[in-house]
C-alpha positions as CSV (number, residue, x, y, z in Angstrom):
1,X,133.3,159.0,53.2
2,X,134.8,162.6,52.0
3,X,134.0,165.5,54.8
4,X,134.8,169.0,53.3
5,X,134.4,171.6,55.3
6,X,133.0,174.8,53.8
7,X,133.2,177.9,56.0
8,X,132.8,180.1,53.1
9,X,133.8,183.8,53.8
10,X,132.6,185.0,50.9
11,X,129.4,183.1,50.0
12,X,126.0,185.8,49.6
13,X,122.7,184.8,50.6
14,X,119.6,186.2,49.8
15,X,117.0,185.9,52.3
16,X,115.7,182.8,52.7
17,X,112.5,182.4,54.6
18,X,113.3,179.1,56.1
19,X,117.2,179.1,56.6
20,X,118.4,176.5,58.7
21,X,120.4,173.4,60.2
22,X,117.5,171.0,59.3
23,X,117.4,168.1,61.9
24,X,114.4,166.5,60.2
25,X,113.4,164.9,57.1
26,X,109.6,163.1,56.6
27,X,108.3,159.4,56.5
28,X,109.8,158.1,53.0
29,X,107.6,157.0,50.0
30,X,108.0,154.4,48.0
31,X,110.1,154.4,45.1
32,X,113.6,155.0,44.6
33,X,117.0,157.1,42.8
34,X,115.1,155.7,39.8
35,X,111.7,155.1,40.5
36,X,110.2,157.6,37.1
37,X,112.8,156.9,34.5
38,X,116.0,154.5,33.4
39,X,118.5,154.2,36.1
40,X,120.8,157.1,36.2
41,X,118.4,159.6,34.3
42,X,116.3,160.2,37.8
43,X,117.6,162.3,40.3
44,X,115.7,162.1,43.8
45,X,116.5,164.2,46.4
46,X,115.0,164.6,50.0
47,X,113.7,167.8,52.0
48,X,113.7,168.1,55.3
49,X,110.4,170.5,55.2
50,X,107.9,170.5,52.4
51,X,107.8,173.4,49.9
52,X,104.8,176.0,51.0
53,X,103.0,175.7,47.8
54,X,102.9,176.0,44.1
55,X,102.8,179.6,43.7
56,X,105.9,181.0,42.5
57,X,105.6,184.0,45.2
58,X,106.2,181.8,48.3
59,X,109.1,179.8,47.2
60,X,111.7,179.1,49.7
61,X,115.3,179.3,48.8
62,X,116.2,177.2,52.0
63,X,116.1,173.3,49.7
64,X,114.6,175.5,46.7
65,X,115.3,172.9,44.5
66,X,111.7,173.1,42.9
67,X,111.8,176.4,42.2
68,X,115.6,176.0,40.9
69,X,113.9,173.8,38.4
70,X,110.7,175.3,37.3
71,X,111.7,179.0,36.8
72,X,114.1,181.1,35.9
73,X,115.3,184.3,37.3
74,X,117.3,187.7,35.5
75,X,120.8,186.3,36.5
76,X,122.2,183.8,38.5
77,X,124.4,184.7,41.2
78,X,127.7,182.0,41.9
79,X,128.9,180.9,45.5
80,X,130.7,184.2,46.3
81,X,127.4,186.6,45.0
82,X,129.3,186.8,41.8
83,X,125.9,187.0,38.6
84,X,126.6,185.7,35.5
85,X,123.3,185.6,32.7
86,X,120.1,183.6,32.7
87,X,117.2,185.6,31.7
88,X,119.1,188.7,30.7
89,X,122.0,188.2,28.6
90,X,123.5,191.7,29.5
91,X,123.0,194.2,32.5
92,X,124.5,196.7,33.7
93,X,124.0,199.9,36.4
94,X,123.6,202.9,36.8
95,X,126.0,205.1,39.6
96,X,124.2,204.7,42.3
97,X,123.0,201.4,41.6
98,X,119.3,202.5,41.8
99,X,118.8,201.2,38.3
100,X,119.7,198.3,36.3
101,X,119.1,198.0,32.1
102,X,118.7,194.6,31.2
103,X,118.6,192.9,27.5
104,X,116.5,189.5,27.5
105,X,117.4,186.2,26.0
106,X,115.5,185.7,22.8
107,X,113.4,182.2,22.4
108,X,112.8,181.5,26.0
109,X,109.9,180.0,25.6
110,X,107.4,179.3,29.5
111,X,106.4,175.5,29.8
112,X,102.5,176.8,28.7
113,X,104.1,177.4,25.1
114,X,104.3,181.6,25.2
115,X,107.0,183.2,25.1
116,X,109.0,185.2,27.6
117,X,109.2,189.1,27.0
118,X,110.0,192.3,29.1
119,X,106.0,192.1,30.1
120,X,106.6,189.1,31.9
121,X,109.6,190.3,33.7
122,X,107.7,193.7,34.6
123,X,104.5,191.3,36.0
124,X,107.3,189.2,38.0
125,X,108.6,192.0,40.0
126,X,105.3,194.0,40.4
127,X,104.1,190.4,42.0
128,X,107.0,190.5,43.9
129,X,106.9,193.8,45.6
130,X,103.3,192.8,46.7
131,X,105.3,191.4,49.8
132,X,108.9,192.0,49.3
133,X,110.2,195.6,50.3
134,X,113.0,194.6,47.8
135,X,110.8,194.9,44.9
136,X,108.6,197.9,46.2
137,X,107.9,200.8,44.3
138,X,109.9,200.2,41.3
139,X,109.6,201.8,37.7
140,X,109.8,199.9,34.4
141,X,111.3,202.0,31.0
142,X,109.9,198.7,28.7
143,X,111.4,199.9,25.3
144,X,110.5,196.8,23.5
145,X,109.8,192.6,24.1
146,X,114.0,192.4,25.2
147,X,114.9,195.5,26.5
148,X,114.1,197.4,29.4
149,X,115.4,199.0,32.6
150,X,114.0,199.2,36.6
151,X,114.5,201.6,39.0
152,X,114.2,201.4,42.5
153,X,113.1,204.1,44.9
154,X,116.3,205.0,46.1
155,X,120.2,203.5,45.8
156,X,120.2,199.4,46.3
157,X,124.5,198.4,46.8
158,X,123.0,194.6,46.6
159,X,121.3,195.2,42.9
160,X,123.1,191.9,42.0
161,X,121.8,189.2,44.7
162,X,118.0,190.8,44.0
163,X,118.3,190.1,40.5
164,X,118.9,186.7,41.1
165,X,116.2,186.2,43.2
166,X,112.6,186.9,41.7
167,X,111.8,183.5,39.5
168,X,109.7,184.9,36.8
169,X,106.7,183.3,35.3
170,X,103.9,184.6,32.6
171,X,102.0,187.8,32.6
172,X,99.2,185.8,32.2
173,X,99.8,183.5,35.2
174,X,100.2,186.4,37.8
175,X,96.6,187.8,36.0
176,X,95.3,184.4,36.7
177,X,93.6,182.9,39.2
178,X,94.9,179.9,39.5
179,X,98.7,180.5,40.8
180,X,98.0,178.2,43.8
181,X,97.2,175.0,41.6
182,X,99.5,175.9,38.0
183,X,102.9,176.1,37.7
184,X,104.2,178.5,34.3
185,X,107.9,178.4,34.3
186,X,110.6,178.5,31.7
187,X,113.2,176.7,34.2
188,X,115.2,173.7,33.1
189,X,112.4,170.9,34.2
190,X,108.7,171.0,34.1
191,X,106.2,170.0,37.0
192,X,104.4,167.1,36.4
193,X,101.0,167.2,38.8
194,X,99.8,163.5,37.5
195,X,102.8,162.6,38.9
196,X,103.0,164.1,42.0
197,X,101.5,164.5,45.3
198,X,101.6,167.6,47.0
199,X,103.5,167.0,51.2
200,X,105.0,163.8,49.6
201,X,106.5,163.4,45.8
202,X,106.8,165.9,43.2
203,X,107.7,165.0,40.1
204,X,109.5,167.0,37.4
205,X,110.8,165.6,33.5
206,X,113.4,168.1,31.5
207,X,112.7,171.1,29.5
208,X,113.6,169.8,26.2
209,X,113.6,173.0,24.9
210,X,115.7,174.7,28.1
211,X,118.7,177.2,26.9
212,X,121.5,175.3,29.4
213,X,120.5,172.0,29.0
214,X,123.6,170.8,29.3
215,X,123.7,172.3,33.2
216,X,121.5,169.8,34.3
217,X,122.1,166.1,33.3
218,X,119.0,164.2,34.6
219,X,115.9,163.5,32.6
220,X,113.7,163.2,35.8
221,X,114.4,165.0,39.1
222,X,112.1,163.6,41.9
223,X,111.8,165.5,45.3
224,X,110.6,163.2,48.1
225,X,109.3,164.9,51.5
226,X,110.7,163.6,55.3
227,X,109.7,165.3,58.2
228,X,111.6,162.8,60.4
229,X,115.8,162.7,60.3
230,X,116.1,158.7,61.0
231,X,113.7,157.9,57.8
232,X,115.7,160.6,55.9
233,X,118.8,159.1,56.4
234,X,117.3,155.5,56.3
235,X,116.2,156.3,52.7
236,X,119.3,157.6,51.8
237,X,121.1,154.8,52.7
238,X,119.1,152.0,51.3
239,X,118.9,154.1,47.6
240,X,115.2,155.4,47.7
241,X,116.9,158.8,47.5
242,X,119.9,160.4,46.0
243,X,120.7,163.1,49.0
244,X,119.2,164.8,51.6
245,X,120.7,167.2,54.5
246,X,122.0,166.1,57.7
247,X,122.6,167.5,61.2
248,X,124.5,167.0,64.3
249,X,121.9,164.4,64.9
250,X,122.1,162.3,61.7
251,X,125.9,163.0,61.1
252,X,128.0,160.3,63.2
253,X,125.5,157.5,61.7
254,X,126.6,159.1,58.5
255,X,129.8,158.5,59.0
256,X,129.7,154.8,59.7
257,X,128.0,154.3,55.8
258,X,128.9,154.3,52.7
259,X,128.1,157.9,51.4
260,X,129.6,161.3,50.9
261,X,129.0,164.7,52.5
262,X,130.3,167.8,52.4
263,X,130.1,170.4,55.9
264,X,128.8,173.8,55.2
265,X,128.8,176.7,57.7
266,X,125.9,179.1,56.4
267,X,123.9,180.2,59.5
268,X,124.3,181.7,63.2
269,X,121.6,180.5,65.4
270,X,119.7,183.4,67.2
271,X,116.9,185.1,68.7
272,X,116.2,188.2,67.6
273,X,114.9,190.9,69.6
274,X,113.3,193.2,67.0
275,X,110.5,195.1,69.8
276,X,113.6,197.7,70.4
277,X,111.2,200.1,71.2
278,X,109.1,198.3,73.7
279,X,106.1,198.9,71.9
280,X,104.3,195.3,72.0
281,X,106.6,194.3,74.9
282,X,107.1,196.8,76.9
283,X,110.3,194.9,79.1
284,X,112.1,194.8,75.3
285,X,112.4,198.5,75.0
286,X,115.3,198.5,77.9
287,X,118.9,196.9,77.1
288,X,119.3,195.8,80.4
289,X,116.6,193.3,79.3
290,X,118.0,192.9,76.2
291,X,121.5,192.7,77.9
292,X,120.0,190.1,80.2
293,X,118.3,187.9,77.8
294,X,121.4,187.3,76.9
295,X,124.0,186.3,79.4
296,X,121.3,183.7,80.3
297,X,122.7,181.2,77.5
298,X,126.2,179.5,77.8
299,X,127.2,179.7,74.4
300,X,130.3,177.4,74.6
301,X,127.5,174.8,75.9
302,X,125.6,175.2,73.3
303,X,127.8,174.8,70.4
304,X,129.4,171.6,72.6
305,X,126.4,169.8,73.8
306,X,123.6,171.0,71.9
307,X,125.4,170.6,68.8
308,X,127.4,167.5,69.8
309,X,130.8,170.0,69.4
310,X,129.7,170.4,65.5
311,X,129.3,173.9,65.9
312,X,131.3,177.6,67.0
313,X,130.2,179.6,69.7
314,X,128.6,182.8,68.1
315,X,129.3,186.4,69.9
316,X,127.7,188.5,66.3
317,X,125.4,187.6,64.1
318,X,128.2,188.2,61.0
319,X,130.1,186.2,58.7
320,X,134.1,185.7,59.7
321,X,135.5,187.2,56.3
322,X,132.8,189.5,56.1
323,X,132.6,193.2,56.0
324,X,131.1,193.4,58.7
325,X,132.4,190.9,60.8
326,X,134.5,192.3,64.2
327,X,138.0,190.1,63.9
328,X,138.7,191.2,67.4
329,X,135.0,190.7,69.0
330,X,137.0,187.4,70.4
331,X,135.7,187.0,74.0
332,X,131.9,186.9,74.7
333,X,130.3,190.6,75.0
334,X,127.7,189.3,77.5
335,X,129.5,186.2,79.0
336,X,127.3,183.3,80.6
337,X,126.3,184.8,84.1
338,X,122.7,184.1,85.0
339,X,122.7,185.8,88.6
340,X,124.3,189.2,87.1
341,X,121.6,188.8,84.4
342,X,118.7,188.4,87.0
343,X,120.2,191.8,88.9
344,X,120.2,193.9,85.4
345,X,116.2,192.7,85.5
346,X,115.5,194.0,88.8
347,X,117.2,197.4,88.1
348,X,115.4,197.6,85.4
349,X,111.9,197.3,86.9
350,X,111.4,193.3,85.5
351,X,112.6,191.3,87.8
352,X,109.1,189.1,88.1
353,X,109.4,188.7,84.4
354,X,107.0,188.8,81.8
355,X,105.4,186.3,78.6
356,X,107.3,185.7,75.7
357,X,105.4,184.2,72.6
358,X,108.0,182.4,70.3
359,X,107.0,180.9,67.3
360,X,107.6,176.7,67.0
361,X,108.6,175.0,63.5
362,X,108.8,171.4,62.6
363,X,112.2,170.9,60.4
364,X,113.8,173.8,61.8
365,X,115.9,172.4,64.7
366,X,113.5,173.6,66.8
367,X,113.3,170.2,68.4
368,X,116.6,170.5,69.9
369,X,116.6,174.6,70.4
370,X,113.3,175.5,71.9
371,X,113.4,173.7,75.5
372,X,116.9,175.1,76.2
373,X,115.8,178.5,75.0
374,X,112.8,178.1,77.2
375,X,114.5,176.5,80.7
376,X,116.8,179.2,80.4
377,X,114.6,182.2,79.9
378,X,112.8,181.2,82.4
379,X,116.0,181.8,84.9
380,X,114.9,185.3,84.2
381,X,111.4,184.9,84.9
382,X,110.5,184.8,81.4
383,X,108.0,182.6,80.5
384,X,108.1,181.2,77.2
385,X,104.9,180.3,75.4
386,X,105.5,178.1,72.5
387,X,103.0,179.0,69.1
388,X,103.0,176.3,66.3
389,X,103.0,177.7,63.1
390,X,102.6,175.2,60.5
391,X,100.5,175.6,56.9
392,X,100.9,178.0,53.9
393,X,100.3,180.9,56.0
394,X,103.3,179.7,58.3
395,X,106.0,181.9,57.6
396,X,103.9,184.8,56.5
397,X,102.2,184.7,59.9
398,X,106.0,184.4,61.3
399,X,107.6,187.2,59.9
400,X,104.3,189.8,60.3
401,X,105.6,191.2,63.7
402,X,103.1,189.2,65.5
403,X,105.8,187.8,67.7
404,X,108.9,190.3,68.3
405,X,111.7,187.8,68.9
406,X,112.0,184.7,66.5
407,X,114.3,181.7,67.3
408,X,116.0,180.7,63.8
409,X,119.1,179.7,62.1
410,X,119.6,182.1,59.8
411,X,122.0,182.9,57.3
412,X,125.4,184.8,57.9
413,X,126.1,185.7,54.5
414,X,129.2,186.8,53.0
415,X,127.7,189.9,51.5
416,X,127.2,191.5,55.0
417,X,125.3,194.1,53.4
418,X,122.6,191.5,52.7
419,X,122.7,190.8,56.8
420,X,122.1,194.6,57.5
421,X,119.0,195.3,54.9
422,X,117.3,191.5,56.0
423,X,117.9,191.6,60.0
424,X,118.9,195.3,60.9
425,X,117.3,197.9,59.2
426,X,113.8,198.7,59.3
427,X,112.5,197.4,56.2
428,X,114.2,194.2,57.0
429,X,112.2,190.7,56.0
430,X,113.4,189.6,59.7
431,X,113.5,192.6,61.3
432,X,109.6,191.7,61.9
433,X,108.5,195.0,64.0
434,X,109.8,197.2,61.6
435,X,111.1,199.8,63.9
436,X,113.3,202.9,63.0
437,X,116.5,203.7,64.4
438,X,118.4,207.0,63.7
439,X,121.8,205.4,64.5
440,X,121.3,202.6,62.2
441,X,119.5,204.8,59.4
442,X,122.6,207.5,59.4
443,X,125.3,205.0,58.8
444,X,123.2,202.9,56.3
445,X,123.2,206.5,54.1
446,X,127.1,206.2,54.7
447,X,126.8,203.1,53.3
448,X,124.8,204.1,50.4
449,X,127.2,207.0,49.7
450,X,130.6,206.5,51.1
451,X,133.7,205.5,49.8
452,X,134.7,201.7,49.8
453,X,136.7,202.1,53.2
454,X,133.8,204.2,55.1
455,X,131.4,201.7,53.9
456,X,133.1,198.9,55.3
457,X,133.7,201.3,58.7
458,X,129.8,201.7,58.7
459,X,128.8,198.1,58.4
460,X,131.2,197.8,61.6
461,X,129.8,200.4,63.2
462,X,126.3,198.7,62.9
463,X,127.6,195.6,64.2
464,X,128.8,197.2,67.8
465,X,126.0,199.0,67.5
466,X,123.5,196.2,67.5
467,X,126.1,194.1,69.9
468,X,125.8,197.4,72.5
469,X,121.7,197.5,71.8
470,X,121.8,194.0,72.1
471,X,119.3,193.5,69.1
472,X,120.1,189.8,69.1
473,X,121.0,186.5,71.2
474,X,123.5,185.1,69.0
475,X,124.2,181.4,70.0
476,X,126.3,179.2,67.7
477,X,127.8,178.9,64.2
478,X,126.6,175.4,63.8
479,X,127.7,173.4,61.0
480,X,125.5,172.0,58.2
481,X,126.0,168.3,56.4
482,X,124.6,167.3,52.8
483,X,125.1,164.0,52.7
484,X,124.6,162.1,49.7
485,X,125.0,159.0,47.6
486,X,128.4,157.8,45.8
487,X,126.8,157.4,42.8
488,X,125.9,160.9,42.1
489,X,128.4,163.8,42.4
490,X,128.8,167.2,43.5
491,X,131.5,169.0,42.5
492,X,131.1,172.4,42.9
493,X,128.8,174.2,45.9
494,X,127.0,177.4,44.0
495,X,124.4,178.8,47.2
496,X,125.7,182.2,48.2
497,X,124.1,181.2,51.6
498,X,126.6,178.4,51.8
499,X,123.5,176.4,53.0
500,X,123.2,173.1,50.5
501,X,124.0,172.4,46.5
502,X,121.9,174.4,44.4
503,X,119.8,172.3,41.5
504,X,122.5,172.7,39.1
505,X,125.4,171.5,41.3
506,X,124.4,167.9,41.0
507,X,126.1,165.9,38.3
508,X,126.1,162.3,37.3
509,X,129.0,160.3,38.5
């Protein structure tokens, strides 16, 4: 079996909603690698959580391999953020990056039949920045069915990561009222519903008519739910699938079969503390909580025995290689002291403690995280009450500042930038309470209108900055596995969040 480790120091990410080590996969169906079609036209792949929906505005990137297939999006971004055309054949900015002018493929046709225009693309984003800030308040210059430019509200230095991320269906579609049953896409496979069922199978034959046909080799892909690791692996192994993620859990029996895998290092495990202000939680507006919270976990510990030693302790939430990253941040900023934590709680008026709601996902390693989190918070007095989210309302309900400080793996990208505007500053999908800070908000305008070297000096300002504040409990950089069958292959690893092959990374042998 070939092991490859990727620690990519240069891979982007944008935000997933559900990035993580996956420890689980579900209870397999039957069928197998080519259960809809001649062998070696199906591909089948497993996920380790089921996809939220149809709808093309709650689509994961975390195993997006559905929406990879049914939808397009402007550009496509490579492992190191780099875009390169899908949608729009030719882009380009302007200064400041607050606008980009984009000229559309001709002949894309959506799998209802209509064809794809400028209209579409404007309905796509307007859908988008319904409940993404980074498609809020835009403008559209439509000059005619292929040509057209947005503008955003104000200078965006990561233009190219949020053009490849909005998938774009029909006009008509995001009119509609049927977006939770229908799925309109001009992607490289089309859904088949009479051949799927939705928490289990879904099904999905080739666009004959797809621009980059060539891309994607397999007549049929087939996507086959687990929610438990052992079956996951099991079906691997006996052919009912083609791949599926692995874990510190599922790796070492891996490694005693017959397949490959490749090791990925794309997330840092954390809590973050986003209540900076104490205004839900009153205890979380004083560092010395903050600070407290965490010298409570032994990060060496965590990386070897939560994570079997298939994992780096983590002292910043940043990439190494990145921007941002602090190369000599090399010795723990709030080393593992649990009695010096306990004293910053008493001088700061909390030393009986107080509740701490902290939302609970299945297929998130939450298995493995969540008691140790909770035994040692609870060194501090802090009582930990564990809230399962699951449903189509799961991660909305999760990121809507309901519960200040979220446990998650979540990507370290190589574009730091793309860490700062998801986790740090206000606006930020997982800064969830949405609170302002002037020290952050002056050296993000540095950002936005400095010169290459005082941008980089500003994203490492932030970092000490949040280190100091102690915004986060970072934990570990824990490895990922995709482990998959010998008789498919994988030979290049396209996700900027360095998480798992992307759709088009999967070849025939």
């Amino acid at each position: 079996m070939r092991f490859t480790r990727r620690r990519t120091a240069v891979a982007f990410a944008v935000p997933a909603l559900a990035l993580s080590l996956a420890l689980s996969a579900c209870a397999p169906s039957t069928g197998g690698g080519s259960a809809t079609g001649e062998a070696g036209d199906t591909l089948t792949l497993g996920m380790t959580a089921d996809i939220p929906g149809l709808s093309v505005g709650i689509q994961p990137s975390y195993q997006g391999w559905f929406a990879d297939a049914a939808w397009d999006t402007l550009l496509i971004c490579d492992e190191f953020g780099k875009p390169s055309a899908q949608i729009a054949e030719e882009w380009e900015y302007n200064d400041d990056k607050s606008a980009a002018t984009l000229t559309l493929r001709e002949g894309i046709k959506f799998s209802d039949g209509t064809d794809l225009t400028t209209e579409d693309v404007q309905a796509a984003y307007e859908f988008a920045g319904e409940n993404n800030a980074r498609f809020a308040d835009l403008t559209f210059d439509v000059v005619d069915d292929y040509n057209m430019t947005i503008t955003w509200p104000q200078p965006t230095p990561t233009l190219d990561l949020i053009l490849c991320e909005a998938q774009i269906s029909s006009a008509e579609y995001y009119a509609g009222d049927a977006q939770d049953t229908t799925v309109v896409g001009s992607g490289p496979y089309i859904y088949e519903p009479s051949k799927s069922t939705q928490g289990s199978t879904y099904t999905l034959t080739k666009n004959p008519d797809y621009f980059d046909s060539d891309t994607y080799p397999y007549e049929t892909l087939v996507l086959k739910v687990f929610t438990d690791a052992t079956a996951g692996l099991n079906a691997l192994k006996t052919g009912q699938i083609d791949g599926i993620l692995g874990s510190a859990a599922t790796i070492d029996e891996a490694q005693k079969s017959d397949l490959e895998a490749v090791t990925l290092r794309g997330t840092t495990t954390r809590l973050l503390i986003t209540d900076h202000n104490g205004e839900k939680i009153p205890a979380l507006g004083d560092v010395r909580v903050r600070q407290a919270m965490n010298m409570v976990f032994d990060r060496d510990s965590i990386a070897n025995d939560l994570y079997r030693g298939y994992a780096d302790p983590a002292y910043q939430i940043f990439r190494p290689g990145s921007s941002a990253y602090l190369e000599d941040l090399t010795e723990d900023p709030y080393p593992f002291d649990v009695e010096a934590a306990k004293a910053l709680m008493a001088e700061a008026g909390y030393a009986d403690g107080f509740t701490l709601q902290i939302p609970f996902f299945e297929g998130q390693n939450h298995e493995l995280l969540f008691p140790y989190v909770t035994e040692q918070l609870a060194q501090l007095n802090i009582t930990v009450e564990q809230v399962n989210l699951t449903g189509p309302d799961a991660i909305t309900e999760l990121l809507s500042g309901t519960y200040p400080v979220p446990l998650w793996q979540l990507g370290n990208y190589g574009e730091s930038l793309q860490d700062i505007k998801d986790y740090i500053l206000p606006d930020g999908i997982w800064n969830v309470s949405h609170q302002p800070d002037e020290t952050v908000d002056a050296l993000w305008q540095t950002i936005l209108t400095g010169t290459d070297e005082e941008r980089i000096a500003a994203q490492q300002e932030i970092n000490q900055y949040v280190i100091d504040q102690a915004w986060f409990v970072p934990m570990a950089y824990p490895d990922g596995f995709y482990l998959y069958s010998p008789d498919i292959s994988i030979p290049t690893m396209s996700d900027f969040s360095a998480l798992h092959p992307l759709l088009r990374d999967f070849q025939k042998n």
